[in-house]
N, C-alpha and C positions, 0 to 999 in steps of 0.2 A: 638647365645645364646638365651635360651627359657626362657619366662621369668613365663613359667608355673609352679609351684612346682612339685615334685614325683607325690604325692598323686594324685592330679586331674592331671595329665598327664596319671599316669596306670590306673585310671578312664575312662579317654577317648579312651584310647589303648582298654579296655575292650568292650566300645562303638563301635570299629571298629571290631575286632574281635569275639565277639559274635551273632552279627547277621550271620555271616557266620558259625560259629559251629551250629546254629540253621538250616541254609538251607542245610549244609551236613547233620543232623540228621533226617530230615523232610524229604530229597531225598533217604538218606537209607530206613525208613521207608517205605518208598513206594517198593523199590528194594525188601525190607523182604516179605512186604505183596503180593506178586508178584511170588514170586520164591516157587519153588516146593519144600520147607523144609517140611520133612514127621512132626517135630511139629514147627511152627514156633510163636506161644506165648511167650516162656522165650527170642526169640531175641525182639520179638516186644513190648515186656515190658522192658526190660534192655534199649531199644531207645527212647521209650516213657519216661522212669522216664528219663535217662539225659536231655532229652526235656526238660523236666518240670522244670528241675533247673536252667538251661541254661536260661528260656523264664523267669523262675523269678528270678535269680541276672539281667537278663537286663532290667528288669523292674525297678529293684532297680538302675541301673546303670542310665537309663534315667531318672529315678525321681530325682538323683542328679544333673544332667547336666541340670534340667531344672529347680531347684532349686537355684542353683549356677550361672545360666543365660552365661551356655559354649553352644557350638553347633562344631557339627564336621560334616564336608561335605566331602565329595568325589569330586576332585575339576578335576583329570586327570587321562588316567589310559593308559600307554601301553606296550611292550610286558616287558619289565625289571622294572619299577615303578609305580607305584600309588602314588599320592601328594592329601593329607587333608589338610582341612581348618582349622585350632582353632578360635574359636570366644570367646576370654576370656580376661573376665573383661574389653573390651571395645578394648582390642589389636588381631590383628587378623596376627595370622603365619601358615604360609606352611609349611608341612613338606611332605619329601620325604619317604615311605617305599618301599623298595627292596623285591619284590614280593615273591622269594623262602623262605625269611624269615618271610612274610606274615605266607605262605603257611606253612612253617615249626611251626610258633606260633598255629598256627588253629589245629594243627596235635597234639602238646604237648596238648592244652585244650582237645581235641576230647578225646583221651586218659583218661584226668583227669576225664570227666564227663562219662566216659563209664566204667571205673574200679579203675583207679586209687583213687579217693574218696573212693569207699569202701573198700579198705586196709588201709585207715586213719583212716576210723571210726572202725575200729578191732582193740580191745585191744589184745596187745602184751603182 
């Protein structure tokens, strides 16, 4: 039983998963600007602007958690699990994430920030 709320729980979940949508968009980057696309500007700007949202709600995301005085660590990692630390409000919990679901959450955001946002921001 967690004795975290929703809110700073998908806060912290955000803390764990955005820095990883930031280092897949940062290593495509490099793949785009690398690769022989006869124009490769509109992909190296549609990665760049997700970049940039990505690096600022996590900016926002850690200005809360250090705010709020949580901390989240990477505490183990091998081939099936990764186990984080919560360090909240003076109680400190492990929790287990099962990697493919990692990986599957990282895949849904990646998505969000590369198109799916700009179908939300289109009036219908």
């Amino acid at each position: 039983m967690t004795r975290i709320p929703e809110h700073d729980r998908n806060i912290i979940e955000q803390a764990i998963y955005l820095p990883m949508v930031a280092t897949i968009l940062n290593r495509d980057l490099t793949v785009i600007k690398q690769s022989p696309f006869k124009l490769p500007q509109p992909y190296i700007d549609l990665v760049e602007e997700a970049l940039k949202i990505v690096q600022r709600e996590l900016a926002e995301v850690r200005q809360y958690l250090r705010k709020e005085n949580i901390k989240v660590s990477e505490l183990k990692r091998d081939d099936a699990f990764t186990m984080y630390s919560f360090l909240y409000h003076g109680y400190e919990e492990h929790h287990n994430y099962f990697n493919p679901r990692l990986r599957n959450r990282v895949e849904e955001l990646l998505a969000f920030y590369l198109y799916k946002r700009l179908l939300q921001e289109t009036p219908t």
